[in-house]
Structure formats: structure tokens, C-alpha cells
C-alpha positions in Angstrom: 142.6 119.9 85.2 141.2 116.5 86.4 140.3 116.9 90.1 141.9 114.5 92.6 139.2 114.3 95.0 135.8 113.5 93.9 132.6 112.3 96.1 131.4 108.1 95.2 129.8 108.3 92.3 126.3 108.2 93.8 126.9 111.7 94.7 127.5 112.9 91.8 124.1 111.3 89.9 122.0 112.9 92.7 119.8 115.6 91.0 119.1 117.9 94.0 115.4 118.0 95.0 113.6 121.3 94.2 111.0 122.2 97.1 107.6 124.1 95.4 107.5 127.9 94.3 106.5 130.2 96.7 106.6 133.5 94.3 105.6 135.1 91.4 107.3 138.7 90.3 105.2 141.8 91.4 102.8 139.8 92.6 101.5 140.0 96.2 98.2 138.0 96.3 100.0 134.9 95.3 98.3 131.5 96.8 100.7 129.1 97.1 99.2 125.9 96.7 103.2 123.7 95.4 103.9 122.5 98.9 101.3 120.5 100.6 101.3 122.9 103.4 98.6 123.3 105.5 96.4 126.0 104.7 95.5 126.8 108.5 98.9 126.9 109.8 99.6 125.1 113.2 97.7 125.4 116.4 97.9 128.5 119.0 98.8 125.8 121.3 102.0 124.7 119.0 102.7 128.4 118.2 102.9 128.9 122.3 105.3 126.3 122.8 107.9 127.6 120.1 107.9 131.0 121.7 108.4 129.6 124.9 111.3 127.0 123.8 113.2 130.9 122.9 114.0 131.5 126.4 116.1 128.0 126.8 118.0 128.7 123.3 121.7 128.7 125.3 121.0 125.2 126.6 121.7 122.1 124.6 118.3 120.2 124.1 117.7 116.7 125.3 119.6 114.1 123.0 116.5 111.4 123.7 113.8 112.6 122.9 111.9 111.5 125.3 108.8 113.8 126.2 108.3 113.7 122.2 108.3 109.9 121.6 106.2 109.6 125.2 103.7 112.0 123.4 103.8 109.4 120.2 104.0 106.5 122.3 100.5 107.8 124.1 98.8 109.1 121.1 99.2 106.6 118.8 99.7 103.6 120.9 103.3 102.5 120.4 105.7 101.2 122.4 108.1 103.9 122.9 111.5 102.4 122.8 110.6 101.5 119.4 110.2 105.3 118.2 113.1 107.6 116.5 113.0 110.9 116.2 114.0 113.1 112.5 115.0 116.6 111.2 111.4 115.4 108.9 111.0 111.9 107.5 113.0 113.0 105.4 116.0 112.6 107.8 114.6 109.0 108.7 114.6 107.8 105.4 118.1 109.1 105.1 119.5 107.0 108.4 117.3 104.2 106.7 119.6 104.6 103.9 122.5 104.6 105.9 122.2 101.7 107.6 120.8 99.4 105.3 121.4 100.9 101.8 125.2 101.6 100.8 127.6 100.2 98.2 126.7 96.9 96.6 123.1 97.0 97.8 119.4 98.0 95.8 117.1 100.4 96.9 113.5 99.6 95.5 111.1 102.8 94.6 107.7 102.8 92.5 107.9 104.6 88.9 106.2 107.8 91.0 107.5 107.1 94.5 108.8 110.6 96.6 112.6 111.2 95.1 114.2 111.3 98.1 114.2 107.8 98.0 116.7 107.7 95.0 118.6 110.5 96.7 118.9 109.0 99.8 120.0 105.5 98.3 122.6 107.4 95.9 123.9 109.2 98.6 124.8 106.0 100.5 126.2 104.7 97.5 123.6 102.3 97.0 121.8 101.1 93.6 117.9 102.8 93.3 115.6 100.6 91.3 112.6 101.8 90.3 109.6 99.8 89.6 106.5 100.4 87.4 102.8 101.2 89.1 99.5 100.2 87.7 97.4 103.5 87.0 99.4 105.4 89.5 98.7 102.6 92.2 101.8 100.9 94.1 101.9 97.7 92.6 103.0 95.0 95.3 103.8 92.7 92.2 106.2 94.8 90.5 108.1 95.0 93.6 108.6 91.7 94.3 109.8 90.9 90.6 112.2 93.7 91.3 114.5 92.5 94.4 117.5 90.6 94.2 119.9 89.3 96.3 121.2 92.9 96.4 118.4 94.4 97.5 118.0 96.2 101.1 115.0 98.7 101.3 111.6 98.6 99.5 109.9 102.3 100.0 106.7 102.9 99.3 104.7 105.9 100.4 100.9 105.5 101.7 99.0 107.4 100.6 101.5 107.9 98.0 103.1 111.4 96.7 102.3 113.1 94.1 99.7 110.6 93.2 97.5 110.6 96.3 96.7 107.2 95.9 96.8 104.1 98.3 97.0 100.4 98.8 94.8 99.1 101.4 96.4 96.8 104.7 95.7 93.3 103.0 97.6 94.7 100.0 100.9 96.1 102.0 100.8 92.9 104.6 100.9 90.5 101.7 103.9 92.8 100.4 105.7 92.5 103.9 105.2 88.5 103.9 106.4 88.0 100.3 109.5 89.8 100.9 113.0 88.0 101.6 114.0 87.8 105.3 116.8 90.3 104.6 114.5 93.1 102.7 113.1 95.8 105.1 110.0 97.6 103.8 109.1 101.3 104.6 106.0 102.6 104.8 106.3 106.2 104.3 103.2 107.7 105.7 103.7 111.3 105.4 100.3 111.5 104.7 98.3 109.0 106.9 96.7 111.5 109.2 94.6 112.6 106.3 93.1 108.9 105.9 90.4 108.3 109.1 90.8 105.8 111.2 94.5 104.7 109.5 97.6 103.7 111.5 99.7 104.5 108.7 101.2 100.8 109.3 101.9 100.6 112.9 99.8 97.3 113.5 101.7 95.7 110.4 105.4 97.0 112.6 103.9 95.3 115.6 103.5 92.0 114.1 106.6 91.8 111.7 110.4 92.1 112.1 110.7 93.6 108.5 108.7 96.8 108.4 109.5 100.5 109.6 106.9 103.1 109.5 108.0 106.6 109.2 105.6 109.9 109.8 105.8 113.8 110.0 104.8 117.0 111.3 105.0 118.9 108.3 101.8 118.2 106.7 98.5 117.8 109.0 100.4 119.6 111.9 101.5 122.5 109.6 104.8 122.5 111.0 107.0 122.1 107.8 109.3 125.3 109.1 110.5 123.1 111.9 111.4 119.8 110.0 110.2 117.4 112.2 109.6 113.8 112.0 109.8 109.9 113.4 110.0 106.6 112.9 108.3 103.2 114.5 109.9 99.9 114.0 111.0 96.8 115.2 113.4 97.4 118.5 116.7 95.9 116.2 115.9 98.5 113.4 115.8 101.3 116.0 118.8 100.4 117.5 120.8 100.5 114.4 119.5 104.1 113.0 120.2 105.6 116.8 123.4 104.6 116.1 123.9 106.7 112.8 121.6 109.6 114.3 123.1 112.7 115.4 123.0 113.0 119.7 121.6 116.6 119.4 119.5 116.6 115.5 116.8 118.0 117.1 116.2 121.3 118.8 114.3 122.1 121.7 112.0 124.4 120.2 111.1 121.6 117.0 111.0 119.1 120.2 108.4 121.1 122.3 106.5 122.4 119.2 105.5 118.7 118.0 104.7 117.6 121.2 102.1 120.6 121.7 100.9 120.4 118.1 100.6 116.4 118.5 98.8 117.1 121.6 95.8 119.7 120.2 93.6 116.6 119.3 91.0 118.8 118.4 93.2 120.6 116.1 94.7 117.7 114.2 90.6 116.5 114.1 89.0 119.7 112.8 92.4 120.5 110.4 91.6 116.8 108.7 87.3 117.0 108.4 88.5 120.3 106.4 90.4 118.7 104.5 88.2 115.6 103.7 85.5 118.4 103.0 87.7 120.7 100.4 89.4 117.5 98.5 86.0 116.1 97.6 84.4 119.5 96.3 87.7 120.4 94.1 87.9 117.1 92.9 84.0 117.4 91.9 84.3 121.1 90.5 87.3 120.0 88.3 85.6 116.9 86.9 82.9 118.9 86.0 84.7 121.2 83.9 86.7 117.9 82.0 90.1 117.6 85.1 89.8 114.1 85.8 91.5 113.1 89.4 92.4 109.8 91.3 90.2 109.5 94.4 92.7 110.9 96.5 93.8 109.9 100.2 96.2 113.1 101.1 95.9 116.6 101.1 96.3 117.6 97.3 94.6 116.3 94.0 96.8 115.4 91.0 94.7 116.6 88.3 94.9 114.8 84.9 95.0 116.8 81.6 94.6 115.3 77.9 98.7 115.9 77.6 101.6 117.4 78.9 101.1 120.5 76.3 98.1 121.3 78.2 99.2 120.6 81.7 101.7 123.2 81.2 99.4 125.4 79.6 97.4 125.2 82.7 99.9 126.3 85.2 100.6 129.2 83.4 97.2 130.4 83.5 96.7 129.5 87.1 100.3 131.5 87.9 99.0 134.3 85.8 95.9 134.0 88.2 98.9 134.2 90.7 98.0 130.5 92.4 101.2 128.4 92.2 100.8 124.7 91.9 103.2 121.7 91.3 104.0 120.5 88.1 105.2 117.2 88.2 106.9 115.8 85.1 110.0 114.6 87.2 107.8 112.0 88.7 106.9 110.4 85.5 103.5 112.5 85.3 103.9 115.3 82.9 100.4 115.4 81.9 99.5 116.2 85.7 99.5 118.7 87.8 99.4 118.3 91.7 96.8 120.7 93.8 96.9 121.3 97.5 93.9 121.9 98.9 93.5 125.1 100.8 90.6 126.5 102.4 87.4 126.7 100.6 88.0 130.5 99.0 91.6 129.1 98.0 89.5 126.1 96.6 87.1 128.4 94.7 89.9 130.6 93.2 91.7 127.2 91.6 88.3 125.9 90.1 87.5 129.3 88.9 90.6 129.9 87.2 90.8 126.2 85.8 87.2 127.1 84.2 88.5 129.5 82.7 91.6 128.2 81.5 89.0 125.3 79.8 86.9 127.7 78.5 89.8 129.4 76.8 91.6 127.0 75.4 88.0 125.5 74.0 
């Protein structure tokens, strides 16, 4: 029987996202390194917070989120009428979707851009086109070949996921200026607290009217449990994804857990040198056993093999090892595998069993 009531057809394309493994069968040592998690956790003071945020779980939590985006506002030197707040950037991309995507209208991603960019523009019934990259780079060209009159949103994430690489701020303000009045470009900086010194994009938002920044908790603050995230952008963008945000999408508990975890400086400082310090030695101990890797801007490597026969054969001798990793043929990259970087034993184990795999398979 033909059903009567179906979903728009964007709905219906969407291939739901898949998060990383977190087990393997009879296993309990298993290292999960398929998530981009933070291999510290979050800070005592964060963990303090949440506990505390139990004892107000009867009350409804504030629908502005103002202590938050004060917090943003202060640390990062925004303005902060100009923040949102998100159930993860995930959410933000989503209301991005919302309010400029829908029927009739393009949504331009790179050839290994984050999917929920094409889920999010099916999902508002809009068209995603994806573009082709240059070595597993963003290129700004290719995007601006690609929009149309149709077109709405450009996303591009950067540092960029799963490739780890970036464009620098010439590159993605010549993108902004090249682009039609009516195009808004995201800059999806999940991972910009891993680059020193970067403001993920904020300085471009300050001096355009057609660039949104969005950011997240989930990564360098190790709060991916809570789904957290926010948005910067011009005052007209912010006032149109308020109005297709939910009044209550975020809870006390995620509210005064970022704020404390935002706050720990200290934390957020010595969680990044660690990770500066453990991306360049497993991107060093993998070259030197034949894993060649893109100089990498975020918290994971995405080791190259000679094909996708081998990739695969890799991650089953690393899951045998019981270390999980992401395997990343959906993005285009089948002869890759993506590597989080834990601490420096979790490092060791991958290295170890990847030089054995080689030495194996040699």
C-alpha cells in the first residue's frame, strides 16, 4: 500500500549520521580514539558546576543565555548581542539551515566538508552542492564557480573535518568578498581552539555582513556529553536564528557547565600544548613507518595509506589491538583513516600497532 503521508523529499535522501564506535565484543581495554574526544576529559572546575546545576533540575533554565554568552562575549572579545547559543554547532548549523536554506535554495559544501551540512540543508528542503577540494584543502575557487542565483549558505569548516587541514585568513576574506551580497558564508570552527592564536573568524564577522562563525564545547572543552555550542554573527543574522531557536534548548546544567569549562583558562591552555605536543610526534612516528599525514590543524591526524584495501586492513588490526579509529570512506577518503590524538601512552599504543600492522603486511 502507497502511504498517504510522506516527509519532502529531502527527508527522505538524508542518510543518518553515524557517531564513531565506542566498543569492541569482550573487550575491556578498548581505546577509543573514532570521536575526537578529548582524551583528558573536562576540568574539575566544569565537572563542579554540573553537579551543582542537579539541585536546580525542577526549575526551567534561563531562555537567554545570558551568563553563557557574557562568558563568550569576555573571553573572546565579542559583542554579545551578536552571540547564539546551540544543543552543539550542530544545532546552529541546523537553524542556519532553517532560515536561509529551504525549498528552492543551494547549500554549498567541499567534496570532504562535515555531512551535517548536507543533512541539515536536506532537511530544510534545500539543494546541497558539493564542491571539489585541491589535495584535501578548501578550495575558495571551486566555491565560487559553484553558487548560483539559488544559492543561500557556503559552509566550510576551519580547520576542516576529517581532513584537519586549513585555509589561512587572506584565503577565507577573499572568499567572503567574492561572494554575492545574498550568499552567507559559515565558518565552522569546531576546531579553532586547537590552532594558537586563531579567532576561528570572529575579526572577519566583525567587519562583514555576510559571515557567521560557529564554535563548540565538545572538542577542546571535552564536553561532547552535554551538546553544547554557539554562534557569532552579524546582529541581522542573529536575530533571524533566535527566531527559529527553541526558548528553553538549553539546560541549566549544559549552561553552567560551559561557562565553568570556558572559564578554566588554564585548562583550555594546557589541554591544547598537549595536544600540539602528541599530534606532531604521531604524525612523525607514522611517517616514519611509511603513514603519510596532512600537517594537521585539529585534534586528529588523517593518516594516508597506498589504497582503500589497505586502509581497511589497517583498522582491523588496530581494533584487533582493541584501539578504535574512524574510517572515513563516506567523506570521499577511503584510502584514509582519521586518528584522535590521545595522551602520549594512547599515542604510543596506535604507532606501535600501526608498526606492526606495516611490518606484517610487508
Amino acid at each position: 500500500m502507497t502511504r498517504a503521508i510522506r516527509p519532502h523529499p529531502g527527508i527522505e535522501a538524508i542518510a543518518p549520521y553515524k557517531g564513531g564506535d565506542s566498543q569492541i565484543a569482550g573487550r575491556d581495554d578498548v581505546l577509543k580514539l573514532s570521536s575526537n574526544e578529548n582524551p583528558t576529559g573536562t576540568s574539575d572546575a566544569a565537572m563542579a558546576a554540573y553537579a551543582s546545576a542537579g539541585h536546580r533540575l525542577h526549575r526551567y533554565p534561563p531562555s537567554d543565555h545570558i551568563a553563557l554568552r557574557t562568558a563568550l562575549a569576555e573571553v573572546h572579545g565579542l559583542e554579545v548581542d551578536r552571540i547564539i547559543c546551540g544543543a552543539g554547532s550542530d544545532e546552529i548549523i541546523a537553524f542556519l539551515c532553517q532560515a536561509y536554506g529551504g525549498a528552492g535554495r543551494e547549500v554549498i559544501h567541499t567534496r570532504h566538508g562535515f555531512s551535517m551540512y548536507r543533512i541539515s540543508a536536506l532537511a530544510s528542503g534545500a539543494t546541497p552542492v558539493e564542491v571539489p577540494e585541491v589535495e584535501r584543502i578548501v578550495d575558495v575557487d571551486a566555491i565560487l564557480a559553484g553558487v548560483t542565483d539559488r544559492t543561500g549558505l557556503v559552509f566550510i569548516a576551519n580547520p576542516a573535518n576529517p581532513t584537519g587541514t586549513m585555509i589561512d585568513a587572506a584565503t577565507t576574506a577573499r572568499l567572503a568578498s567574492e561572494l554575492p551580497d545574498h550568499v552567507l558564508l559559515v565558518l565552522d570552527g569546531a576546531y579553532a581552539e586547537y590552532v594558537e592564536g586563531f579567532d576561528g573568524g570572529a575579526a572577519l564577522v566583525d567587519a562583514r555582513q555576510n559571515v557567521v562563525m560557529t564554535r563548540t564545547f565538545s572538542k577542546l572543552y571535552g564536553l561532547g556529553g552535554l551538546r553544547i555550542g554557539w554562534g557569532y554573527g552579524p546582529a541581522h543574522v542573529i536575530d533571524m536564528l533566535n527566531r527559529v531557536r527553541g526558548p528553553f534548548n538549553l539546560s541549566r546544567a549544559q549552561l553552567d557547565t560551559a561557562e565553568a569549562a570556558l572559564r578554566d583558562r588554564a585548562w583550555a591552555r594546557a589541554c591544547q600544548s598537549d595536544n600540539a605536543r602528541m599530534r606532531t610526534w604521531l604524525a612523525v612516528a607514522l611517517r616514519d613507518i611509511g603513514v603519510a599525514s596532512d600537517p594537521s590543524a585539529a585534534n586528529f591526524i588523517l593518516a594516508r595509506f597506498r589504497d582503500d584495501a589497505e586502509a581497511n586492513a589497517c583498522e582491523a588490526a588496530l581494533r584487533a589491538d582493541g584501539i578504535l579509529v574512524r574510517k572515513v570512506a563516506g567523506y570521499h577518503l577511503p584510502e584514509c583513516l582519521r586518528i584522535t590524538i590521545g595522551t602520549e601512552a594512547d599515542c604510543r599504543r596506535v604507532a606501535a600497532s600501526v608498526r606492526r600492522f606495516k611490518e606484517g603486511a610487508s
